[in-house]
N, C-alpha and C positions, 0 to 999 in steps of 0.2 A: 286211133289212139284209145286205149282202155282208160277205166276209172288210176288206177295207181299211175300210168304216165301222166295223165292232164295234171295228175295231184302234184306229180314230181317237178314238172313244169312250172307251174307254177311256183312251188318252192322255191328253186333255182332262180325263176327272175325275179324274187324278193330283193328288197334293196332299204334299207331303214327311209329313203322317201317314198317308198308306193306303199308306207306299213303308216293306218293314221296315227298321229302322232298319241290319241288318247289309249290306241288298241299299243304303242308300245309303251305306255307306262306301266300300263297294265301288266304286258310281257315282262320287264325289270321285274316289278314287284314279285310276279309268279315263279319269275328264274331265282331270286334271292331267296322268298320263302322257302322253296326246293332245297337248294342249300342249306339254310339254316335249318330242314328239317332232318335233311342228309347226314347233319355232323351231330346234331343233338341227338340223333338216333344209333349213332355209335359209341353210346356211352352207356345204352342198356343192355339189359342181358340179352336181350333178342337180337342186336345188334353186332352185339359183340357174337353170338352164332353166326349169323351170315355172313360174316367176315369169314370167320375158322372153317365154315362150306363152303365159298371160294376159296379158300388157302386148300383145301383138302379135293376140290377140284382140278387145281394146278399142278399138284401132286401125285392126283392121279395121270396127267398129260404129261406130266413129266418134265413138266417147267418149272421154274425156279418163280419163288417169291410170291404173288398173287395174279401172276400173268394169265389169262386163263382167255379162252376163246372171247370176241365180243358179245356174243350173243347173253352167255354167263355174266359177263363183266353188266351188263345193262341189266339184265334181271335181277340178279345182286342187289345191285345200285340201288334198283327201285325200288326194291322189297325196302332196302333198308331207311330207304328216303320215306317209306310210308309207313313207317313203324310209328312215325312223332306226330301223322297231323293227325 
């Protein structure tokens, strides 16, 4: 088993009990903050681009609306989630 399977394994047998309970408040707080910085960073002008770069991705695939491959969709996302911290 290489490093990326044991990693993935692990993943997998996650369970909200084998995670300690102060490593997941910590997870909450890190997942909301994401969030909150996700959506306030859609209100900037840089923001507001990387939306219009996936839309114009999607359209060059030939898809409708902002669908566009995952890979795009996560890098999108993050760009724009790290626009506000």
């Amino acid at each position: 088993m290489n490093g990326i399977d044991a990693l993935a394994s692990f993943i997998a047998g996650l369970t909200p009990e084998t995670i300690a309970p102060p490593v997941r408040d910590k997870l909450r707080l890190h997942v909301a903050d994401n969030i909150g910085a996700w959506v306030a960073a859609t209100a900037t002008a840089e923001g507001r681009a990387l939306i219009a770069f996936q839309r114009e991705l999607a359209a060059a695939a030939g898809t409708a609306g902002a669908a566009v491959n995952p890979f795009d969709a996560v890098t999108v996302n993050c760009a724009v989630a790290r626009l506000s911290e």
